[in-house]
N, C-alpha and C positions, 0 to 999 in steps of 0.2 A: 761779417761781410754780407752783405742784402745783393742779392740777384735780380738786378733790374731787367738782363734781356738773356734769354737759353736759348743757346744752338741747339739743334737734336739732332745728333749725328747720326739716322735711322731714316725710317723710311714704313709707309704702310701703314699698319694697324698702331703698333706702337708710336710711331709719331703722332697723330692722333690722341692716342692716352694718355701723352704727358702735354702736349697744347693745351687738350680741356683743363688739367688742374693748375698745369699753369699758368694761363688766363686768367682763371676762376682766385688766383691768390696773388693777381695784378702783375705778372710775368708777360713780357714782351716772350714773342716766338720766332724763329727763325728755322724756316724747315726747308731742308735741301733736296733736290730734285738730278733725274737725270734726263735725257732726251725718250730715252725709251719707258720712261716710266713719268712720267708729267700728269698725271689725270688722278694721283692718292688725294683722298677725302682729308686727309691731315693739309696738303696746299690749300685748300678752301678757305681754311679757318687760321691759319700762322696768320701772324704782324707782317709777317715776309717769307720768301721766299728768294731759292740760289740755287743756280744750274751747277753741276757735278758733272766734271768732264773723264770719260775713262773707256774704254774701251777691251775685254769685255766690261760692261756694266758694274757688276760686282767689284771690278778694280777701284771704281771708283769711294768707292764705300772703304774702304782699307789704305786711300792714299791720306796717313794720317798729316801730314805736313800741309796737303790741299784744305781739306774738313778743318783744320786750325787757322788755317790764313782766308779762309771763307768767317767761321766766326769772329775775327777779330777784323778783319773789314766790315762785316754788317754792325758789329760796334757789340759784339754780348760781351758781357761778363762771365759766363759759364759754358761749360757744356756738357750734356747728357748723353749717353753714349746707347741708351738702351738697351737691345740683347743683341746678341750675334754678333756678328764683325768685330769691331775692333773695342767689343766690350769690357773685355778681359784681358787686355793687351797692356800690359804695365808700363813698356815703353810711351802707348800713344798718352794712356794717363798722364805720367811723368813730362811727357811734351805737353802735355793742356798745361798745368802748373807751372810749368818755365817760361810758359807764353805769357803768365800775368793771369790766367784763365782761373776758372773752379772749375774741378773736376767731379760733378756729381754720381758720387760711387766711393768704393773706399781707396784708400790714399795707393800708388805704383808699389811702394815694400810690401803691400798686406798681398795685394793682389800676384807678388811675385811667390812669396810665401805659401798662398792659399789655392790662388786659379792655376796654377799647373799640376797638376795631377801629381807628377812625382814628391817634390815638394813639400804640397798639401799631405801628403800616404807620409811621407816619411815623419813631417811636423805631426799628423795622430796619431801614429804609435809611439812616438815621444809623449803626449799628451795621456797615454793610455788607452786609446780608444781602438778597437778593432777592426785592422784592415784583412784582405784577402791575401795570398804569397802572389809575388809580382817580382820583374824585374825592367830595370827601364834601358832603353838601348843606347843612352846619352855616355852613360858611365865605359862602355867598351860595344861601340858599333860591329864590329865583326865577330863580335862572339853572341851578338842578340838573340839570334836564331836557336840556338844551342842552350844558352841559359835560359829563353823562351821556356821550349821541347821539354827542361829537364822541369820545367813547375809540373808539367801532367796536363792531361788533356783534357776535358774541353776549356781550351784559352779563350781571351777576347784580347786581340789588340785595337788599340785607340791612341788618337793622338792625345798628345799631354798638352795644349794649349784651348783645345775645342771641346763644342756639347753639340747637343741637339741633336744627338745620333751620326753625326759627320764622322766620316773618320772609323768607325767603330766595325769591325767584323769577330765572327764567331769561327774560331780555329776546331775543329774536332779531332786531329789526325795529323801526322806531322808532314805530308805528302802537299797539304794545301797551305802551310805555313808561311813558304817565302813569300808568295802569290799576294796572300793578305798582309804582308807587311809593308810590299809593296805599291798595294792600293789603298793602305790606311795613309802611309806617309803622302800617297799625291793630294788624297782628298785634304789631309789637313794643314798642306801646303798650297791647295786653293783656296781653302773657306776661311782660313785664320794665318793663314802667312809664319805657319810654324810648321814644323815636320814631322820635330820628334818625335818619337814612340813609344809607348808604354805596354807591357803585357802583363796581364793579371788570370789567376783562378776565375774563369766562370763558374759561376752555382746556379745549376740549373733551377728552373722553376722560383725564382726568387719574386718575395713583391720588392716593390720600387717605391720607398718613403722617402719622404723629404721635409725637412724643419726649415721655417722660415725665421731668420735672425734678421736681426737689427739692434746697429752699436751705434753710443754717437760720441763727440769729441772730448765726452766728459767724463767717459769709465764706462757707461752703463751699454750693457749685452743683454736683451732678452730673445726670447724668443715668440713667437705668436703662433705655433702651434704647428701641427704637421697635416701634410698632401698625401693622398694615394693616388701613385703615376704609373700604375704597373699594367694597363693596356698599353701597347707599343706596338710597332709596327716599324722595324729597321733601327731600332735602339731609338728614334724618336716618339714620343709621348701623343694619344690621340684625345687618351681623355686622363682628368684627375678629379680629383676630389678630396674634402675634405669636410668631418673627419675623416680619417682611414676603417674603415668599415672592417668589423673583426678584431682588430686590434687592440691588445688587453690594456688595461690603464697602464698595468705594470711596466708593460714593454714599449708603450708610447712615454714614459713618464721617465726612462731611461733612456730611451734616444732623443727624446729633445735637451734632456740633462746635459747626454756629451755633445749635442750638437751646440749648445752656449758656452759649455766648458771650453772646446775648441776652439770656437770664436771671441770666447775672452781673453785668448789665452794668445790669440795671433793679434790682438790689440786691433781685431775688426772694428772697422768705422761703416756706418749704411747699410743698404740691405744687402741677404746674403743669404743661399740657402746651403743647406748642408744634408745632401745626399746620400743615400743607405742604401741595403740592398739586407732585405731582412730572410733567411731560407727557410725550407722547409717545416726545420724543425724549434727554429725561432732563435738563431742566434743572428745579431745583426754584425755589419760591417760597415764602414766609412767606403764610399766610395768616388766623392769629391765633390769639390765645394763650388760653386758657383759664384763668383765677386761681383755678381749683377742683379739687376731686376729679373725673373722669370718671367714665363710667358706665362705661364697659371698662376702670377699671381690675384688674379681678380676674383682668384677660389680663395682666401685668405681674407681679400676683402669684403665677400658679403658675409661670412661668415663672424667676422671679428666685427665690421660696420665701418672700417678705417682706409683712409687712402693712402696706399703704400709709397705711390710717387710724392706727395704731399712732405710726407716724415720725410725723401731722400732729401726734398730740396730746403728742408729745413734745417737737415742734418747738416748739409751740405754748407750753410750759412753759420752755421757753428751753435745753432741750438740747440737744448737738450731731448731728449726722448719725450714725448708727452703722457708715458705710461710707464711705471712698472711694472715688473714680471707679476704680481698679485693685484693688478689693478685690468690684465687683459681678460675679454670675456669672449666666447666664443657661445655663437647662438644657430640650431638649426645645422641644417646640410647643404653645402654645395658642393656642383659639377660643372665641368669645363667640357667644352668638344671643341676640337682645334677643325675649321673651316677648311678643307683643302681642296685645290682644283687637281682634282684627282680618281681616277677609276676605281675603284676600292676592290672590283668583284672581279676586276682583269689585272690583279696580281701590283693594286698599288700606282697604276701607271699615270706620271703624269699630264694634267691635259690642258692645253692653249686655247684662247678664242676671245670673242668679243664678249661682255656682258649685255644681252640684248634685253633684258630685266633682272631687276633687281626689289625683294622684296624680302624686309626684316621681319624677325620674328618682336611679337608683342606679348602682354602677359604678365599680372602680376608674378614679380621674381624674377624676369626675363631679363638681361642684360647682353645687348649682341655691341660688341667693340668690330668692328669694319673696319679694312684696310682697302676696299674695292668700290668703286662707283658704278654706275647705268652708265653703259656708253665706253667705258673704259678695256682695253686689252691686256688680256691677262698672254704674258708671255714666258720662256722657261727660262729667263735670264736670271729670276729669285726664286726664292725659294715656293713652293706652290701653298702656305698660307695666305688665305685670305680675310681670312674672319674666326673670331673665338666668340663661343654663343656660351654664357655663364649662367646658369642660372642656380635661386636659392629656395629654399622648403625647410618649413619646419622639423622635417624629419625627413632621411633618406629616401626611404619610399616617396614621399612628396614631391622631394627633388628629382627621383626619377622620372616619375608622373610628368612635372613640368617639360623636364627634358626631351623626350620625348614628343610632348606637342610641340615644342616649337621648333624641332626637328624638321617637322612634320610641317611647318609655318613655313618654312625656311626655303624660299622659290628666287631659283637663277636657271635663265636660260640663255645658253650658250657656251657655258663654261660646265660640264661635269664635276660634280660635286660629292664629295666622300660621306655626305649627309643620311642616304638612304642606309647604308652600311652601320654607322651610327648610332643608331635606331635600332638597330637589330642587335648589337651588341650587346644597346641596354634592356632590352627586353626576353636578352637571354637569361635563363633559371639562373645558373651559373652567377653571371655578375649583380644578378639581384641580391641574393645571397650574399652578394661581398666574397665569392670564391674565384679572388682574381688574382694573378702574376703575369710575371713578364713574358708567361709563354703560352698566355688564354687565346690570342688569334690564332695561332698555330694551331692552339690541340679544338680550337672550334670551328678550324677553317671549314668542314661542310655544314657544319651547322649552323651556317653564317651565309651562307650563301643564299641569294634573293629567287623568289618564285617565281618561276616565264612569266613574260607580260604576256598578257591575253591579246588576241586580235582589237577585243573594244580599247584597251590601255593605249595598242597603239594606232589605230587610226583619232583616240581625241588627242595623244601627243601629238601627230601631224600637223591637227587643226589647229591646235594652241602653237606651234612654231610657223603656222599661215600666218596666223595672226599676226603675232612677235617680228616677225620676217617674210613676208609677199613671197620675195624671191626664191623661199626656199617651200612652195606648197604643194610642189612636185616632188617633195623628196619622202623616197621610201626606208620606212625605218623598221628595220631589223631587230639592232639592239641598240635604244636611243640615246644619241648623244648630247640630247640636251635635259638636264639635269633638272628637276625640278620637284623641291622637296617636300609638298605640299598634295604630291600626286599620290602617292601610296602611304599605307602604314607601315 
């Protein structure tokens, strides 16, 4: 079956990234909007566009019965579901398919299989592969808490339909336990319209790898290699990279093994990553699988040289893989920084406003995917990404090289930006070294912290916001709220 017209059921940056390949391989586009979000750089460039009614905003993105009767009035043939929302949602899959639709992703069984967390834990320790001790709260609700307590402490609970850090808290003690069950289940019954709950062994200080798979309708599982995602900040990912820096051939050569074995083995179709959590002392564990596109997959693509959305929609069409597992080649280093409107040095917080400039970073290697325009309002009704800035080097050190300048390129005023922070991350001994886990912000939180602006920093901030904005050339800045990453090192 040939995809003449893709809905993308998204929004932002990622609609955006699948238009461009889709275009680019003669795909009509069809990208949805809502009233309060009308001004994404992906409207620009669709065949078309469709208003999204829902109130909060975010409801509308999850009303899957609307998003299906939207694509099938503008006339598509498919639809793409991108990350988040109703990406991993088996049912809304299962509905694209009974509509007569393609569902670009793998098939509603895999995803029921695989994207629930419990599920996916119980299918790889069938498989062999090694999970952490867990128990899930679906099998006996009133004894959760209890069968919780008795794994040992420090827990994580997290909902079993959701990622991206949603949902996810850190139990130390049995005293704060109801507390976070309770606020795991609301979050993942706002962000994913699921509840349920999972509690598992946290292992402190772990890194955070990940294999990128892809299966298509013809047998073939390989894999393209593995991510390092272990800066984090609230269980969601700020930077990744790949290769995994540190990482022995042996022990990368073993976890991408059972990460295919897995995914051969659940008759995975598209892409799909498969989630670890490697400790201290180098034993790794499954920690669940993703039935979608990542948000760092673009570290996989400079790396490899291949377009990921490309192979979905081909997959998706019922063609076969254009590579075998001995025909993938991996070249150089790249790194991802996830763009966020957000405070970084006041505890993560995040931040609203107008974009009253906007300027990309350039750069051999550079690659900045935008989900925000000039002119456009950034509000807290999504998520506060805005932009992922990728770039690739011959070699780590190089990558971080580029990294860093274009950090440093990277100028928005009016929207506070997690950019400056960024920067310092990478320029810490520490993560140059490749001596990272999921608990480096933590243990480098004062050494992370930014140096007073000087009085000259902030009377030419002033002037640069005179500028930008007349009406604001009276305003006294303290600690400045307009964000601009081109200002400091």
């Amino acid at each position: 079956m040939t995809i003449h017209k893709l809905f993308i059921a998204n929004r932002a940056e990622i609609a955006l990234r699948i238009v461009r390949t889709a275009q680019r391989m003669g795909i009509a586009t069809v990208v949805p909007w809502h009233a309060r979000d009308r001004h994404g750089p992906a409207l620009q460039v669709a065949s078309e566009t469709v208003e999204l009614i829902g109130d909060p905003p975010v409801s509308a993105w999850l009303n899957a019965r609307a998003l299906i009767q939207a694509a099938i009035d503008s006339g598509c043939d498919a639809i793409h579901p991108g990350y988040g929302f109703l990406s991993e949602n088996a049912d809304f899959a299962r509905a694209v398919t009974q509509a007569g639709l393609t569902f670009v992703g793998p098939p509603s069984d895999v995803i029921e299989r695989m994207g629930d967390k419990i599920t996916a834990r119980n299918f790889a320790t069938q498989q062999g592969v090694p999970v952490t001790p867990s128990a899930e709260e679906e099998s006996s609700p009133e004894t959760f808490a209890e069968r919780a307590a008795a794994i040992g402490f420090p827990l994580l609970i997290k909902g079993t339909a959701g990622g991206g850090g949603k949902g996810m808290h850190i139990v130390r003690d049995v005293s704060s336990l109801a507390q976070a069950i309770a606020t795991a289940r609301a979050e993942s019954q706002r962000y994913f319209g699921d509840g349920r709950l999972l509690a598992e062994r946290f292992v402190e200080k772990p890194r955070h790898i990940e294999v990128q798979v892809f299966g298509d309708t013809h047998g073939q599982v390989i894999h393209l290699g593995e991510r390092e995602c272990s800066i984090q900040r609230r269980f969601q990912k700020l930077i990744e990279e790949s290769p995994a820096p540190t990482l022995s051939a042996e022990l990368r050569e073993r976890i991408c093994q059972a990460a295919v074995t897995l995914a051969r083995a659940a008759g995975y179709v598209n892409a799909g990553t498969v989630e670890c959590i490697v400790s201290q002392t180098g034993e790794f564990y499954f920690l669940e699988m993703n039935t979608r596109l990542q948000v760092e997959h673009p570290v996989t693509e400079m790396v490899t040289g291949l377009d990921l959305v490309e192979w979905q929609l081909r997959v998706a069409q019922g063609e076969a893989l254009p590579l075998r597992q001995a025909q993938v080649q991996s070249h150089g280093s790249a790194i991802e920084c996830r763009i966020l409107a957000e405070d970084a040095d006041a505890g993560f917080v995040p931040d609203t406003g107008k974009v009253l400039l906007l300027q990309e970073p350039q750069g051999p290697g550079v690659r900045f995917d935008n989900g925000v325009m000039q002119g456009a309002t950034v509000s807290a009704d999504f998520d506060s990404m805005l932009a992922k800035l990728v770039v690739h080097g011959a070699s780590r050190e190089v990558a971080i090289s580029r990294m860093r300048q274009a950090l440093h390129d990277t100028v928005m005023l009016g929207v506070t930006l997690n950019s400056h922070f960024l920067g310092r991350v990478l320029a810490h001994p520490e993560f140059q070294a490749g001596a990272t886990d999921t608990d480096f912000l933590e243990r480098h939180k004062a050494s992370l912290k930014p140096a007073p602006w000087t009085q000259a920093e902030q009377q030419a901030l002033v002037a640069v916001a005179a500028t930008a904005s007349p009406d604001r050339s009276s305003t006294t800045v303290s600690e400045p709220h307009l964000s601009m990453g081109a200002w400091r090192n």
